[in-house]
C-alpha positions in Angstrom: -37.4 10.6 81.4 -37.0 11.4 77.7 -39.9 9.2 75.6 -40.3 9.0 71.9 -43.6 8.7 70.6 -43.9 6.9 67.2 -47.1 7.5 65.7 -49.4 10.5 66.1 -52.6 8.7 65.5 -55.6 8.5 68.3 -52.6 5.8 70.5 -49.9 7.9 69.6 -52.2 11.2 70.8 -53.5 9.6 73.8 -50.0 8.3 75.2 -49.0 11.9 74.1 -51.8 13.9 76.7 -51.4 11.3 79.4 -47.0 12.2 79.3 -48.1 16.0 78.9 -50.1 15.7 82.0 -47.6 14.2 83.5 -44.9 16.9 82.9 -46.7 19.7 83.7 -45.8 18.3 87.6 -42.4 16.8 87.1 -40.5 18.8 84.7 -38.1 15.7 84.1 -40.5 14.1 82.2 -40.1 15.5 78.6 -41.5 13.7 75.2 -41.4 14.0 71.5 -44.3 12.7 69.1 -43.1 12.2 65.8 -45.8 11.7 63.0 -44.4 11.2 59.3 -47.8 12.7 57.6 -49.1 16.5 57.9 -51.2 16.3 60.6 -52.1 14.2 63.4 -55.3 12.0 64.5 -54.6 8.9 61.5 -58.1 7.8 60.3 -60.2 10.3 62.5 -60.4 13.0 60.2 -64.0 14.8 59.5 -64.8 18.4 57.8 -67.8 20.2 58.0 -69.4 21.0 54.4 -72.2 23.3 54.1 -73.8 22.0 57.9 -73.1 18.9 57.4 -70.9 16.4 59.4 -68.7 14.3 57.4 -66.3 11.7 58.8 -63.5 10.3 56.4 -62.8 7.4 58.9 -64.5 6.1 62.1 -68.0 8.0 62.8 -68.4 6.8 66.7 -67.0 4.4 69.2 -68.5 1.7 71.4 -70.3 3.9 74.1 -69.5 0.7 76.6 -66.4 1.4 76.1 -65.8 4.1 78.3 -62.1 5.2 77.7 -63.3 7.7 74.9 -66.3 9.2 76.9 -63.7 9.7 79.9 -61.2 11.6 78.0 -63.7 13.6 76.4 -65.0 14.9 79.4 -61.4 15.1 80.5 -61.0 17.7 77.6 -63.8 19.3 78.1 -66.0 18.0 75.6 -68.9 16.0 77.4 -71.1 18.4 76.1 -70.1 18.0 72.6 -71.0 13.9 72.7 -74.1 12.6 70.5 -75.8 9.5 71.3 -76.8 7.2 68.3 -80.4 7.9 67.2 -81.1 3.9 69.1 -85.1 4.6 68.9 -84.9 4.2 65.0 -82.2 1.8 64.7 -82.8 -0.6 62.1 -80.1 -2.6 59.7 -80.9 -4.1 57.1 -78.8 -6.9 55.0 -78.9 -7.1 51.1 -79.7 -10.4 49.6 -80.2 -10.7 45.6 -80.9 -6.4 45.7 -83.6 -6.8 48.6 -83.3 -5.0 51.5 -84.2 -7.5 54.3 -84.2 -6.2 57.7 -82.2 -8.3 60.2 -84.8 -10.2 62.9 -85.7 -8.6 66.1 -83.8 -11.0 69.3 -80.9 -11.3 67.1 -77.6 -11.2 69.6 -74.5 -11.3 68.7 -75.3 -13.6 65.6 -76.7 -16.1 67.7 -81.0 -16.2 66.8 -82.7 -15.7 70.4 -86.7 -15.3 69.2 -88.5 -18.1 67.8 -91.1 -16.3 66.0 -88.9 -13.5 64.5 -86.3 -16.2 63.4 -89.0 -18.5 61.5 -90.7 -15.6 60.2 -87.5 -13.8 58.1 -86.5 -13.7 54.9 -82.8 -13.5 56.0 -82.8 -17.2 55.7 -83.8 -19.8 54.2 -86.3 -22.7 55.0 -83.4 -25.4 55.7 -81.3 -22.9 57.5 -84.4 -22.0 60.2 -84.8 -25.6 60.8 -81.1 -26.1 61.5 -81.5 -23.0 63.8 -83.8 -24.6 65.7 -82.1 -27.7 65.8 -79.2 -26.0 67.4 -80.7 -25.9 70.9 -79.3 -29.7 70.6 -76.0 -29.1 70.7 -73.5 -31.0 73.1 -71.0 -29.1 75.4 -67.9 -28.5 73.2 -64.7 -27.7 75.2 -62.8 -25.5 72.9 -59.2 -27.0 72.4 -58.0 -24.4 70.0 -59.0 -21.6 67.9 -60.8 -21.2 65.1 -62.4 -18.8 62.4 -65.6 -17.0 62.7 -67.0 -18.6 59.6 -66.2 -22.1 60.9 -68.0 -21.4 64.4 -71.6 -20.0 63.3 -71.4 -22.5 60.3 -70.8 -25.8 62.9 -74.1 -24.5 64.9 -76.2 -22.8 61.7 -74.9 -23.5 58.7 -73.1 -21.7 55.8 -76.4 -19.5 54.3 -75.5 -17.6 58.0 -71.7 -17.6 57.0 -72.9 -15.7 54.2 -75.9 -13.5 55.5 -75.3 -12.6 58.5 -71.6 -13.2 60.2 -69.4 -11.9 57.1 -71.5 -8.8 56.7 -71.3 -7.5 60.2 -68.0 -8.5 61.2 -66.8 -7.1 57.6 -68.9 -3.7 59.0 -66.7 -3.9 62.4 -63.2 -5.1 61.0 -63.4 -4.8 57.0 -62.7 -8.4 57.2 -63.2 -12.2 56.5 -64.9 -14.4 58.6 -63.0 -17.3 57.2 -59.8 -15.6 58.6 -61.0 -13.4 62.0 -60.3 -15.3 64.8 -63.2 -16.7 66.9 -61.5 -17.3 70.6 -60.2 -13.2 70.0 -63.1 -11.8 68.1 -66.3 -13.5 69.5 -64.5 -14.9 73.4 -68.4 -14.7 74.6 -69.6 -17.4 72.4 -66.9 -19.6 72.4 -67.0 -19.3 76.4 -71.0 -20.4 75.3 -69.7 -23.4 73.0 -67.8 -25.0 75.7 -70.3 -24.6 78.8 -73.6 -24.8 77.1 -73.0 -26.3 74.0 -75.5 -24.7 72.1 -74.8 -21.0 71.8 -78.9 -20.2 71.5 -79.4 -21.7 75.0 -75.9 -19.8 76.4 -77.3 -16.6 74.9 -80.7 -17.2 76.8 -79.0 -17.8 80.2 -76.6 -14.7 79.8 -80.3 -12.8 79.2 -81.8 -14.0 82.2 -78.9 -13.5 84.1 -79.2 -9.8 82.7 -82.8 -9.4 83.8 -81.6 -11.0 86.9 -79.7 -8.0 87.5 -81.9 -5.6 86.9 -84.7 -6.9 89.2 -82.2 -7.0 91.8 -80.8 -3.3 90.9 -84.8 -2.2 91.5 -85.1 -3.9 94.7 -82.0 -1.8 95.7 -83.4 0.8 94.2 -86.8 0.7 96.2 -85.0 0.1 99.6 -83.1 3.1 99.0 -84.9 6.3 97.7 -88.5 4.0 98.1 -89.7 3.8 94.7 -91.5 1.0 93.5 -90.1 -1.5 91.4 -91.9 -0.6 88.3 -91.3 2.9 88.2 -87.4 1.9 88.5 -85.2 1.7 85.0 -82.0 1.5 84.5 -80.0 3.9 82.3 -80.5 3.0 79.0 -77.4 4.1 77.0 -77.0 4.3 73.1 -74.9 2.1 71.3 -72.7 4.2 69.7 -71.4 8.0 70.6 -70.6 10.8 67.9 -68.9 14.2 68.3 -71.7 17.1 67.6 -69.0 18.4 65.5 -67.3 15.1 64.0 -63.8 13.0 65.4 -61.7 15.8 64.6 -62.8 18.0 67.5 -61.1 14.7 69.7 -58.3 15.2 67.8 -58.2 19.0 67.9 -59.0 19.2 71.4 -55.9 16.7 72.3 -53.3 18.6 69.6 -54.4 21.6 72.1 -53.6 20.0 75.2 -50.0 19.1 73.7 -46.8 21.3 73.8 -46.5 22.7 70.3 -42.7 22.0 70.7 -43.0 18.5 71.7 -44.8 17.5 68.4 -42.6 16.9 65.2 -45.3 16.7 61.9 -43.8 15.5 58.4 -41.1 13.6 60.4 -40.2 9.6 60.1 -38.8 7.6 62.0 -36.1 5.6 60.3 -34.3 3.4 62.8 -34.9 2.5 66.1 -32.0 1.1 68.1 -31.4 -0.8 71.5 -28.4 1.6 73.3 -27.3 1.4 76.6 -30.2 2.4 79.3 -32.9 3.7 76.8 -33.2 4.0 72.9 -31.3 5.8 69.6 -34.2 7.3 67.5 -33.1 8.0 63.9 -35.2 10.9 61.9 -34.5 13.5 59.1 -30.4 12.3 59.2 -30.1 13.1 62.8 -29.9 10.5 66.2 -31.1 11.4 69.5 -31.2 9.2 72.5 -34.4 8.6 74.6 -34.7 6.4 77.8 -38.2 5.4 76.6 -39.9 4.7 73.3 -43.8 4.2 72.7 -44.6 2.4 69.0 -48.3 3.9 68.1 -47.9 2.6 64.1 -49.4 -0.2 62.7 -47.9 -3.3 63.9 -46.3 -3.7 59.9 -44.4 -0.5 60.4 -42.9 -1.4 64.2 -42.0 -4.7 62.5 -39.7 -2.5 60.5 -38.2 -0.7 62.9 -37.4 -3.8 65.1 -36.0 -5.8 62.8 -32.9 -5.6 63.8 -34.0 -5.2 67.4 -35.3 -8.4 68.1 -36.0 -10.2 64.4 -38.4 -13.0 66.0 -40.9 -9.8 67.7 -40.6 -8.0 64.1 -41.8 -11.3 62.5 -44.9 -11.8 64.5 -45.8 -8.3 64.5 -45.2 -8.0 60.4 -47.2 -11.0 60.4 -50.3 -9.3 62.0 -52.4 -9.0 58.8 -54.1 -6.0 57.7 -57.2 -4.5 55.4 -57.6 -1.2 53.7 -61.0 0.5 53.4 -62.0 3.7 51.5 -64.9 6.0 52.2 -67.7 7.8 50.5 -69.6 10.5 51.7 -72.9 11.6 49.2 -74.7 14.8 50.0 -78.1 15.0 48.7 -81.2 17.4 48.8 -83.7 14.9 50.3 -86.3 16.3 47.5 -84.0 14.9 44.7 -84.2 11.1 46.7 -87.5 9.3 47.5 -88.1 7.7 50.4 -85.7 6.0 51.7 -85.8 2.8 54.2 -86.0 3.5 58.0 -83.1 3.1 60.2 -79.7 3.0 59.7 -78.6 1.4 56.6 -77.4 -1.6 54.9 -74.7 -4.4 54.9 -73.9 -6.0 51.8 -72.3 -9.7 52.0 -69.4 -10.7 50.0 -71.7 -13.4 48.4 -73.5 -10.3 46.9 -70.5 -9.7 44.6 -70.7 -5.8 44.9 -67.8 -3.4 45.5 -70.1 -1.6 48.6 -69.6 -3.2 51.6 -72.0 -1.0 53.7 -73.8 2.2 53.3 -75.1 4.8 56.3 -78.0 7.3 56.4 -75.6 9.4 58.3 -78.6 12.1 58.7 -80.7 9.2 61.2 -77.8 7.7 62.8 -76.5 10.6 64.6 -78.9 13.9 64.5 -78.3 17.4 64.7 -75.5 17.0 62.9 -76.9 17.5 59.5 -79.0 20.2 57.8 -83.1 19.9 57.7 -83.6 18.8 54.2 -80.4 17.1 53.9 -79.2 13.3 53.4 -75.8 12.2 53.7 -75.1 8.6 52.5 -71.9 7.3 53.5 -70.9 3.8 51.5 -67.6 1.7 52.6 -65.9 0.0 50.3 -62.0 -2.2 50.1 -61.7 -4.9 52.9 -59.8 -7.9 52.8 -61.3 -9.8 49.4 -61.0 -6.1 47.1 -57.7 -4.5 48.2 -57.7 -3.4 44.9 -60.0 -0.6 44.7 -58.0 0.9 47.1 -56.0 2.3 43.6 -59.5 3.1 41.6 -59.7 6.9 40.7 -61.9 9.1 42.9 -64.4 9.0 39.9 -64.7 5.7 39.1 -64.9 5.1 43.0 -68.2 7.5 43.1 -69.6 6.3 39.9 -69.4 2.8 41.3 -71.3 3.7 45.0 -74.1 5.6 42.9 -74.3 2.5 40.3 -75.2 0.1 43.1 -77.4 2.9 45.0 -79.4 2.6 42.9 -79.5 -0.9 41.7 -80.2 -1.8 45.6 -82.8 1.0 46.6 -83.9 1.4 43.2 -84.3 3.8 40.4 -87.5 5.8 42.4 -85.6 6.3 45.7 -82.1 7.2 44.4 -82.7 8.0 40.6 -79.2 7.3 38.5 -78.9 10.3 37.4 -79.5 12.7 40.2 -76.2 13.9 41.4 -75.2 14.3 44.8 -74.4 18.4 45.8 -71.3 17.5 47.2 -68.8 13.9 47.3 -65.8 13.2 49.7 -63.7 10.1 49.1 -61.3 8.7 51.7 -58.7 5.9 51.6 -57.1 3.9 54.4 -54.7 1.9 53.3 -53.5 -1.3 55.5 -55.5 0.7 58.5 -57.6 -1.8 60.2 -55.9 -5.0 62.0 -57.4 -8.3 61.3 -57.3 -10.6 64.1 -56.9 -13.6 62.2 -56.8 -17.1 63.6 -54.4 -17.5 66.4 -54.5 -14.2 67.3 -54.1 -14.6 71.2 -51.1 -17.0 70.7 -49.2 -14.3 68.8 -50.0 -11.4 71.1 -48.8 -13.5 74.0 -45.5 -14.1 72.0 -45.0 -10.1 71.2 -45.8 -9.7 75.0 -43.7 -11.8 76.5 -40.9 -9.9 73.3 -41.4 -6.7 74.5 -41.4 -7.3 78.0 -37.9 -8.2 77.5 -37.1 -4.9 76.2 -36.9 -2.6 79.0 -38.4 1.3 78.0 -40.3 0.1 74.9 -43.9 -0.3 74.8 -46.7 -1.0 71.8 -50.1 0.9 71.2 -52.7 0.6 68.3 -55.4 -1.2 67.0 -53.6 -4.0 66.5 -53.0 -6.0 70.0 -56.1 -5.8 72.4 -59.0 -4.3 70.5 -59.3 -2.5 67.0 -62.0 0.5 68.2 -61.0 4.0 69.3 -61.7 3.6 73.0 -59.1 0.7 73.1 -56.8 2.5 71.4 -57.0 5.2 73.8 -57.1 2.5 76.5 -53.7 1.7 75.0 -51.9 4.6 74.4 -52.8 6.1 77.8 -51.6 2.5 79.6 -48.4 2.2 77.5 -47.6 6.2 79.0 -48.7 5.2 82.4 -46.5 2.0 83.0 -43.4 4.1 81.8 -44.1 6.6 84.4 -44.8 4.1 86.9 -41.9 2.4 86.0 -39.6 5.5 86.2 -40.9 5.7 89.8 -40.3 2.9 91.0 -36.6 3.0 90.0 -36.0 6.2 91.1 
């Protein structure tokens, strides 16, 4: 079985190691990754400056999410993992140049503590009332879908539109919560809508049903090994995992695992064609035939190489739509800075009307991987509503993150003219998938497509999850149900 990987990105690598695994006990198994750029990995990409850590794309991954974690250790990198420094963890959201920190019980955007709800400044006097009035809400079966924005604003109004949904889900998918997808994005709390009605009392039952668990985990725990219930606690794991050394040793440590021959860099793929018992793969003027073919591009990019494949898959798939982001990195003497806030950082909503979407103390979210006496700010700009500072010069870029550094934190915690010792600016254009309303209906239609197209299969961010441990999920499935496949016929 000859397979053509399209795409060298984190799908593309991951579909890549599960095939090269593969071979190394059934010689007839043979692949080529083609990648068009100079090196592989897409958006993980980090460089080490002076000590210091710094990631041009994704930082982490979900660490319940475990397909990452797995294939790290896999590698032989569990001991290079770095939990997220949880026991300072604090987020605050911007709101007229005031860092307000978001209220203790919030989950999932739905307010869970009475005291810590009526007692922030996130929101407003009207908006706390309809808060509480929320615990009224009927059952509401969920006929179709819906946006984000139009969910949270039926059960707390638009201020929490504004505040609170559009800032984090812009942090998670640089998008719009206007446009993202409720039924795909937020399933939990639509599940909520229809059974409980209000998502306040559904959050409150999944909770006890949580403790719930846990009580009955010590119980086990005390029949077994005979400690007592109090002394028992579960695992507590941190939100987010980091590589001590940044994303790129995941993406080195894969390249490694790869046969150097098998790998084609600065090559695209120009046509892709149905042929008789597999597919014609067209790159650098010359055609070869493979019996399988994996697309790990943006969906926008397999629309174009299936157009003339199957024009109706090409149209939902180029109909997928998609945001760019860019990244800045500051590095700063923490002598030259005053203090800055505790925890993690800031979210800025649209509503703001700033370029910055987001800035990260990357020196308290992940430690050890910065020098002593070093802060490294890292601001995100772009998303769905400014494409167009995706063009802006790497100066202006800079000039524009310090400009509102300082207008935010102010001028005695990052002074305006202090510059930073080093800056890094990253762009990713029409990177990050937006699952916009409807989203489940389409992927079901590009399913149901594809299955009708024996030998091909689709990975990436932009079917079943946008993070890197479903896009590892992905590529490694998409090489696994070839194999399978393959068995089974022969």
């Amino acid at each position: 079985m000859r397979t053509a990987i399209i795409g060298g990105g984190i799908a593309g690598l991951a579909a890549a190691y599960e095939l090269e695994q593969a071979r190394r006990t059934d010689k007839n198994i043979e692949y080529t990754l083609f990648e068009a750029r100079a090196r592989l990995g897409g958006s993980l990409a980090s460089e080490i400056v002076d000590g210091a850590v710094l990631e041009r794309g994704p930082d982490s991954f979900l660490t319940e999410k475990p397909a990452a974690a797995e294939l790290c250790r896999e590698l032989g990198l569990g001991g290079e993992l770095v939990p997220s420094n949880d026991a300072d963890r604090k987020t605050y959201i911007v709101v007229h140049n005031r860092l307000i920190p978001l209220p203790d019980g919030l989950m999932f955007l739905v307010p869970t503590k009475l005291i810590p709800t009526a007692l922030t400044r996130l929101f407003s006097l009207p908006t706390k009332i309809r808060m509480g009035l929320e615990l009224l809400h009927p059952p509401r079966p969920s006929n179709h879908d819906e946006s984000v924005a139009t969910l949270v604003e039926r059960h707390f109004g638009r201020e929490t539109v504004d505040r609170l949904a559009d800032p984090l889900l812009s942090g998670i998918f640089g998008g719009d919560a206007s446009q993202l997808s409720a039924r795909t994005v937020l399933p939990r709390l639509v599940e909520m809508e229809s059974e409980y009605g209000s998502l306040t009392r559904g959050m409150l039952a999944a909770h006890r049903e949580m403790r719930a668990r846990i009580k009955a985990a010590a119980k086990k725990n005390e029949a077994v090994n005979g400690h007592t219930q109090a002394n028992f606690r579960p695992a507590q794991r941190s939100i987010f995992t980091a590589m001590h050394g940044g994303m790129q040793q995941l993406i080195d440590a894969l390249t490694a695992r790869l046969d150097p021959s098998s790998v084609r860099l600065f090559t695209q793929v120009n046509v892709l064609a149905k042929a008789s018992g597999g597919w014609l793969v067209e790159s650098r003027g010359a055609e070869e035939f493979y019996d399988t073919a994996i697309l790990a591009t943006p969906a926008w990019v397999a629309a174009g190489l299936l157009c003339r494949v199957d024009p109706a898959l090409a149209a939902d798939l180029g109909g997928i739509p998609y945001s760019s982001s860019i990244t800045v990195n500051l590095i700063y003497d923490e002598d030259q800075l005053g203090s800055l806030p505790d925890g993690f950082g800031f979210l800025i909503p649209v509503v703001e009307g700033r370029s910055m979407l987001a800035c990260t103390f990357v020196h308290r979210k992940f430690l050890g991987r910065t020098p002593t006496g070093k802060a490294v700010l890292r601001a995100f700009l772009g998303g769905m509503k400014n494409e167009a500072l995706i063009a802006a010069p790497d100066e202006a870029l800079v000039a524009t993150v310090r400009r509102e550094l300082t207008e935010i934190l102010g001028e005695e915690i990052f002074p305006r003219e202090t510059a930073p010792e080093h800056t890094q600016v990253s762009r990713w254009p029409r990177a990050m998938a937006q699952y916009a309303v409807g989203h489940q209906e389409r992927i079901e239609r590009i399913a149901a497509r594809v299955a009708a197209l024996p030998g091909l299969k689709l990975a990436g961010n932009a079917y079943d999850g946008i993070g890197i441990p479903d896009c590892i999920r992905l590529g490694r499935k998409a090489a696994k149900e070839l194999i399978a496949a393959r068995e089974l016929a022969s």
